[in-house]
DRENDOKE-938768 format. One record per residue (C-alpha): residue number from 1; y, z, x. Coordinates in Angstrom, 3 decimals. Layout:
<sites>
(NUM; (Y; Z; X))
...
</sites>
This chain:
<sites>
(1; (119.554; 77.256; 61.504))
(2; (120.558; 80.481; 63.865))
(3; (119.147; 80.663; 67.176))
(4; (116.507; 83.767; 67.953))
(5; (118.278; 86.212; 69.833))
(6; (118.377; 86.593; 73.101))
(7; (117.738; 90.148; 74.606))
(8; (121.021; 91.913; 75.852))
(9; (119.462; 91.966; 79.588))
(10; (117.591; 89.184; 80.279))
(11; (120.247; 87.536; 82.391))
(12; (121.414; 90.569; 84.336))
(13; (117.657; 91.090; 84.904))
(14; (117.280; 87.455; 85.746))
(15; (120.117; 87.485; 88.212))
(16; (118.671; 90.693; 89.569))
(17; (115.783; 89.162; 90.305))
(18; (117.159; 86.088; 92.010))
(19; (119.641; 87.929; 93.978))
(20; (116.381; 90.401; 95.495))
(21; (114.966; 86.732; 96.479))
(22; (117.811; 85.329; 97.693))
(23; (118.130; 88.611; 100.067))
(24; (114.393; 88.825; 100.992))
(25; (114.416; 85.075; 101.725))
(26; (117.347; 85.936; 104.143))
(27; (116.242; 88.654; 105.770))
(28; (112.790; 86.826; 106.245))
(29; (115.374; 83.970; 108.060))
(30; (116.432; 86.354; 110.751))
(31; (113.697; 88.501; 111.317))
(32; (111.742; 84.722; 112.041))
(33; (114.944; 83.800; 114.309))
(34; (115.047; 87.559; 116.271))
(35; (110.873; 87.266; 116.088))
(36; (110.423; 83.368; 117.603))
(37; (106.432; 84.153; 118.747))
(38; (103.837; 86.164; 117.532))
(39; (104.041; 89.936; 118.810))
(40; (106.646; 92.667; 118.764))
(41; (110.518; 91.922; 119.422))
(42; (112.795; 94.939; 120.373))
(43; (116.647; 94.578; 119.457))
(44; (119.663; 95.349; 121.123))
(45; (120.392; 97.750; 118.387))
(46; (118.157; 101.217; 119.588))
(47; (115.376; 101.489; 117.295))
(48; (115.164; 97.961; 115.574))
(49; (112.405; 95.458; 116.240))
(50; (110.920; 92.517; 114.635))
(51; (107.654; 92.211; 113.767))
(52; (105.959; 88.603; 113.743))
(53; (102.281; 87.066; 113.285))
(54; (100.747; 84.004; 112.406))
(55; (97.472; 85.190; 110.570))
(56; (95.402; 88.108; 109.805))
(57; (94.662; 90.576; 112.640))
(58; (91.530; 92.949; 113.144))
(59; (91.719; 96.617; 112.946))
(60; (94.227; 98.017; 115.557))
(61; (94.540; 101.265; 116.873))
(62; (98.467; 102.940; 117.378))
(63; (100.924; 105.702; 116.767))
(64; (103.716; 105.180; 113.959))
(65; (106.753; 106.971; 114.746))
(66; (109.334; 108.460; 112.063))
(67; (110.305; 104.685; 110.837))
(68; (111.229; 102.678; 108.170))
(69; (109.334; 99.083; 107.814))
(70; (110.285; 96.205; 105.391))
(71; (107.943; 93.464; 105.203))
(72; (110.293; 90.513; 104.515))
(73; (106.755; 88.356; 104.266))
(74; (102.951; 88.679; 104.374))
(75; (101.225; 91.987; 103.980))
(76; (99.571; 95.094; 106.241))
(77; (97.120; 97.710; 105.407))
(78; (97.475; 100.881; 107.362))
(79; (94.592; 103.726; 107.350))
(80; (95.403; 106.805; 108.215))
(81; (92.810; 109.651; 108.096))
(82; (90.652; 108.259; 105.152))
(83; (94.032; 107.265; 103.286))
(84; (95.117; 103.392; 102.812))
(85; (98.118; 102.312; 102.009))
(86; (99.156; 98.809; 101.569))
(87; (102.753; 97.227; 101.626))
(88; (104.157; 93.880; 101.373))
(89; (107.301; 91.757; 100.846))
(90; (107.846; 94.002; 97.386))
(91; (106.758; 97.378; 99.175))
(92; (108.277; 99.014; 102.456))
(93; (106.262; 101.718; 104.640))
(94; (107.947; 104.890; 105.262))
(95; (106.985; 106.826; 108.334))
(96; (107.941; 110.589; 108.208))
(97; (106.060; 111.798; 111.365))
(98; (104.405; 111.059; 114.636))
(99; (100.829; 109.612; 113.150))
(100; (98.286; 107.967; 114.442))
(101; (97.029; 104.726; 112.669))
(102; (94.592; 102.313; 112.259))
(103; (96.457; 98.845; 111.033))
(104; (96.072; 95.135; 110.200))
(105; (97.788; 92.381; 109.164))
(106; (95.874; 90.790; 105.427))
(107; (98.486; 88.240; 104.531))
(108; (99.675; 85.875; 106.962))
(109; (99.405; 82.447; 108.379))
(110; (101.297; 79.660; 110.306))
(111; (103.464; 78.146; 107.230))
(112; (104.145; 82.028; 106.048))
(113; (103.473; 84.396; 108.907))
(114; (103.940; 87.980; 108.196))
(115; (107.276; 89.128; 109.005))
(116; (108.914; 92.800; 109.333))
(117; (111.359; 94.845; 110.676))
(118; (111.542; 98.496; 111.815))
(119; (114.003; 101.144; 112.061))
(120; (113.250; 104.032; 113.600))
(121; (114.289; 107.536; 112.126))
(122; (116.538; 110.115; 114.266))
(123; (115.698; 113.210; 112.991))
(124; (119.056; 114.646; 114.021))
(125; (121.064; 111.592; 112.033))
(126; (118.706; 112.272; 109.193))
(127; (119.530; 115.712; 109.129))
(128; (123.326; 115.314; 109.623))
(129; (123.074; 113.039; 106.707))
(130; (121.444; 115.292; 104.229))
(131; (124.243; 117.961; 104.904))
(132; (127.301; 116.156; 105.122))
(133; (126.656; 114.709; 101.876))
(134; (125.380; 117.579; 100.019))
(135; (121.766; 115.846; 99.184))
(136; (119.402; 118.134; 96.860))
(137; (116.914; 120.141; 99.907))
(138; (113.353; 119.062; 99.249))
(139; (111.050; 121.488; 98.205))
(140; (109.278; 123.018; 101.015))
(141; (105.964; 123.643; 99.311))
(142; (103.381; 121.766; 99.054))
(143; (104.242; 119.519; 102.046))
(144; (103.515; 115.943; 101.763))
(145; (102.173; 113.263; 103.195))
(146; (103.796; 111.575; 106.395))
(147; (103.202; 108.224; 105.731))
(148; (103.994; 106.506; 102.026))
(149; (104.463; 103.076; 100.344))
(150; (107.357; 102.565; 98.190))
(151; (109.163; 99.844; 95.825))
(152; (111.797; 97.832; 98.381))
(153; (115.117; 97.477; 95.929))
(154; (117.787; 95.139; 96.546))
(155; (119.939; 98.193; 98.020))
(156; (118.107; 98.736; 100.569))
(157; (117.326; 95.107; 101.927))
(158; (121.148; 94.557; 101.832))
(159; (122.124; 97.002; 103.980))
(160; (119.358; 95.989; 106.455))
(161; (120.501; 92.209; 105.993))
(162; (123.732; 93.727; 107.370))
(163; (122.130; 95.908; 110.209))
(164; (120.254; 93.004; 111.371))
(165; (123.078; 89.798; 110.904))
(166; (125.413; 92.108; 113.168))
(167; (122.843; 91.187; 116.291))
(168; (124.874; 88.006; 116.114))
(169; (128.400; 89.856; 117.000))
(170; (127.411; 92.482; 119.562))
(171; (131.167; 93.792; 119.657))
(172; (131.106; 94.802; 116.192))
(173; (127.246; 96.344; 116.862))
(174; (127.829; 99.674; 118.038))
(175; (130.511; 100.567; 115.322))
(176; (128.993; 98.953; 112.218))
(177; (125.401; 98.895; 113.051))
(178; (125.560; 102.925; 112.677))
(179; (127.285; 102.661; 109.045))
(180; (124.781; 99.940; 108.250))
(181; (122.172; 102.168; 109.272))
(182; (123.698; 105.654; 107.735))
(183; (123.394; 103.724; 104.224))
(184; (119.951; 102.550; 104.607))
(185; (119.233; 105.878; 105.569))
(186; (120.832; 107.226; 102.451))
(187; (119.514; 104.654; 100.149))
(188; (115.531; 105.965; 101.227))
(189; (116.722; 109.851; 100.939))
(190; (118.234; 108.810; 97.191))
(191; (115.287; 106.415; 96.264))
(192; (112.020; 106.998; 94.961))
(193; (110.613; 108.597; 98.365))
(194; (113.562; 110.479; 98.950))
(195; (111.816; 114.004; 98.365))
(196; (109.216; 113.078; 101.771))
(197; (112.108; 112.011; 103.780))
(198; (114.436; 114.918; 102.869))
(199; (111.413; 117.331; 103.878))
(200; (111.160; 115.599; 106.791))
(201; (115.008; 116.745; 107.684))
(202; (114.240; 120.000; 107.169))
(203; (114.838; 122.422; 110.262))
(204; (112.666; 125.056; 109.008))
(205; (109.694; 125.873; 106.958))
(206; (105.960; 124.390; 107.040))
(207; (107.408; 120.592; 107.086))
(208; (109.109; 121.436; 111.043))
(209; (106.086; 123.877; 111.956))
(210; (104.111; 120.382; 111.570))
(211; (106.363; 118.543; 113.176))
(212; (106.635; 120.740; 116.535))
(213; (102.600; 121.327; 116.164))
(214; (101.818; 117.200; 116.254))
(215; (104.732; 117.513; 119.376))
(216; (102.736; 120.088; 121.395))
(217; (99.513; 117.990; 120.738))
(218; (101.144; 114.903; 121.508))
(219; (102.092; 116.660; 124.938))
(220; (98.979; 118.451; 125.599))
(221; (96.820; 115.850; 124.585))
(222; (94.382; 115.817; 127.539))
(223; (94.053; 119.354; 127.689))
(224; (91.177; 121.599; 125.406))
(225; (92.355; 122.481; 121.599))
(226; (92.262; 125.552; 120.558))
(227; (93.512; 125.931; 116.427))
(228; (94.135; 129.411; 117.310))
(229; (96.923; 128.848; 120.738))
(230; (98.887; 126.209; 118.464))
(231; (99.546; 128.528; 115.338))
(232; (100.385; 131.061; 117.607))
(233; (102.859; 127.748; 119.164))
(234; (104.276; 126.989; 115.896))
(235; (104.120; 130.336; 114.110))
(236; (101.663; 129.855; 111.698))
(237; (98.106; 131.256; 111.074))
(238; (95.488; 129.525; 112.074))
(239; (94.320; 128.750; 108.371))
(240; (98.018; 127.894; 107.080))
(241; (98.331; 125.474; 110.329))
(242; (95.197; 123.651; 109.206))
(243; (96.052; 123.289; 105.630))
(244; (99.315; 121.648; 106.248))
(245; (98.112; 119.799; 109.250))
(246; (96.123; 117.816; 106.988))
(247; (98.281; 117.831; 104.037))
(248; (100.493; 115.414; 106.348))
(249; (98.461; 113.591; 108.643))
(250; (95.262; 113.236; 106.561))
(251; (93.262; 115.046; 109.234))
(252; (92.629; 118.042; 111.378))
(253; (94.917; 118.851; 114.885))
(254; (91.230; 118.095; 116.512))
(255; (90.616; 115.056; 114.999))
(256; (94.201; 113.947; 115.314))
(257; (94.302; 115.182; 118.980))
(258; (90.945; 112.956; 119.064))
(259; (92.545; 109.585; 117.927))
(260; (95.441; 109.779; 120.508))
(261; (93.163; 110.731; 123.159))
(262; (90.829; 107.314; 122.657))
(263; (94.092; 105.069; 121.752))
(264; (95.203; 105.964; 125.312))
(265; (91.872; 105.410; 126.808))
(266; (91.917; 102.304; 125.086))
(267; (94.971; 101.355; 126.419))
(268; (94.021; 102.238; 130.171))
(269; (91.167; 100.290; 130.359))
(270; (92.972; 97.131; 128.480))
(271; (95.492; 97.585; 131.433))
(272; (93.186; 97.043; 133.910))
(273; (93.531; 100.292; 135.315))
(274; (90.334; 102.335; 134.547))
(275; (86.440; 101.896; 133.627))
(276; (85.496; 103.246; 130.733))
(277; (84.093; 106.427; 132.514))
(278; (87.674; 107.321; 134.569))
(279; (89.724; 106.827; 131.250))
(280; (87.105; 109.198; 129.211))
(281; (88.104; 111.986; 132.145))
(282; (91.265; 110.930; 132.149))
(283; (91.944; 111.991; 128.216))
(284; (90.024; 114.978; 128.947))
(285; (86.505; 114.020; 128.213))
(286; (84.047; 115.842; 129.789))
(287; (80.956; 113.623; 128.310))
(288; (81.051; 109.809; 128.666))
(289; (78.596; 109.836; 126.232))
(290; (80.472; 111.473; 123.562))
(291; (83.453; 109.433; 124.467))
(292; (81.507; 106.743; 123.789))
(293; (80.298; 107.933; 120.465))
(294; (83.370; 108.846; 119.024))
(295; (85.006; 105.371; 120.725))
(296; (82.341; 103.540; 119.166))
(297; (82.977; 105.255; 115.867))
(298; (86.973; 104.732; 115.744))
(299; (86.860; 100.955; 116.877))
(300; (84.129; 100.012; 115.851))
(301; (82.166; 98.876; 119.169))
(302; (81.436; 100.667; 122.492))
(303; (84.250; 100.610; 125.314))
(304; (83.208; 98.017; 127.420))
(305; (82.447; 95.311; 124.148))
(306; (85.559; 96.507; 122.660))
(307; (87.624; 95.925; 125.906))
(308; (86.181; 92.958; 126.848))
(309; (86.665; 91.314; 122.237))
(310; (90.497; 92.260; 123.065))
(311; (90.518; 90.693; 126.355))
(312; (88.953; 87.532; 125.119))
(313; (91.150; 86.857; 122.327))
(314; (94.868; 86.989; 121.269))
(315; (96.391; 89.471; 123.583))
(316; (99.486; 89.852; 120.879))
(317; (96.811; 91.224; 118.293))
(318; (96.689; 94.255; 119.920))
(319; (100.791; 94.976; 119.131))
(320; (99.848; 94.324; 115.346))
(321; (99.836; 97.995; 114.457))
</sites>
């Protein structure tokens, strides 16, 4: 009696499979060994740190910076404007700008806490990267969206396997951590988000007018807004500025200069440094009142309760973003 056939793939998709768990199940191994406690670990290679936390965190308040994030374990939500997106050990989160986030941690807990690690994007390497090797420009128009979720493939946690096992041999770092991290770079810009991050390289157009715009905000932060000074900054007209403003961040220059402004009052008055009055004049509030509105609104309590929830708890929740 003959035997059913078996499909021509199924083991080279079955070996696929185990060799992507096999990887993430390493990776997971040294970003827990890098990552000992719960909180944020910087590397000795610039730009990589380790992510680690033992269960779900509240809503935290931060700025992502042009990065690359594979959750190795566990899973984060991230909000920014009124878009969510949600990645895991399956998904990575690719930062493409300077953006200001809300954040938690969903899936995590003492047997399998949540586990990441992040490589921050150089523009310039990026850039370098797309020319030398001839990579297809991104369509300027319509610009996207700075932050996006996408499928983690097995050539991209290698590479990063590699990038992060060379911490071991710090003589060999500075020479192969920069090819390890030119092809991670180059498998995002070929992969399935490649078009964002190839945008993101560009030098000119409405993708870099964005770019220097949230970098004058950034700078200016505590200082009055005015749509009309910053297109004339960034060489845009008022109306194009605002269009693509929120095309990539998900919200308007006032409303992101808004969200920086009470993440750093936030972070005064968790320091210990200011009341909740001297940090709303410090971030250029002129009305405690409406500093305590809009606080209130973002975080979900008024200063002083909020403070004093973070202070209370587990000081390492507020590094979860």
């Amino acid at each position: 009696m003959s035997q059913p056939a078996v499909p021509a793939d199924a083991v080279p998709r079955d070996e696929a499979a185990g060799r992507l768990a096999a990887a993430r199940r390493a990776l997971a191994g040294c970003i827990a060994r890098h990552a000992p406690a719960d909180g944020a670990h910087p590397s000795a290679y610039p730009g990589l740190s380790f992510v680690r936390f033992s269960g779900p965190s509240g809503s935290n308040c931060g700025l992502y910076r042009p990065s690359l994030t594979i959750a190795a374990q566990g899973a984060k939500r991230v909000e920014l404007g009124e878009s969510v997106y949600e990645y895991d050990e399956r998904h990575f989160l690719l930062s493409s700008f300077d953006l200001p986030v809300q954040a938690r941690i969903t899936c995590a807990s003492p047997v399998e806490p949540y586990l990441c690690v992040a490589l921050d994007i150089d523009p310039q390497r990026l850039g370098e990267l797309v020319g030398e090797h001839g990579l297809p420009p991104a369509p300027e128009t319509p610009v996207m969206r700075g932050l996006a979720v996408g499928t983690t493939p097995l050539d991209l946690i290698e590479p990063m396997l590699r990038l992060v096992r060379l911490l071991d041999t710090p003589e060999h770092l500075p020479v192969l951590g920069q090819l390890a991290e030119r092809e991670i770079l180059y498998r995002v810009l070929t992969g399935e988000l490649g078009r964002r991050l190839r945008q993101a390289a560009l030098s000119a157009g409405a993708s870099s007018q964005i770019a220097r715009a949230i970098a004058w905000i950034k700078e200016h932060y505590t200082a009055p807004l005015r749509i009309e000074a910053l297109a004339q900054v960034v060489n845009m007209s008022p109306s194009s500025l605002h269009h693509h403003f929120k095309a990539v961040t998900a919200m308007s220059p006032l409303q992101f200069q808004k969200q920086l402004r009470l993440r750093e009052a936030r972070m005064l008055m968790l320091s210990g440094l200011l009341d909740a009055g001297s940090a709303a004049r410090r971030v250029g509030y002129e009305s405690a009142s409406q500093f305590s509105r809009e606080y209130s609104r973002l975080f979900g309590s008024p200063p002083s309760r909020d403070v004093a929830r973070l202070r209370d708890g587990d000081p390492a929740q507020t590094a979860a973003v």
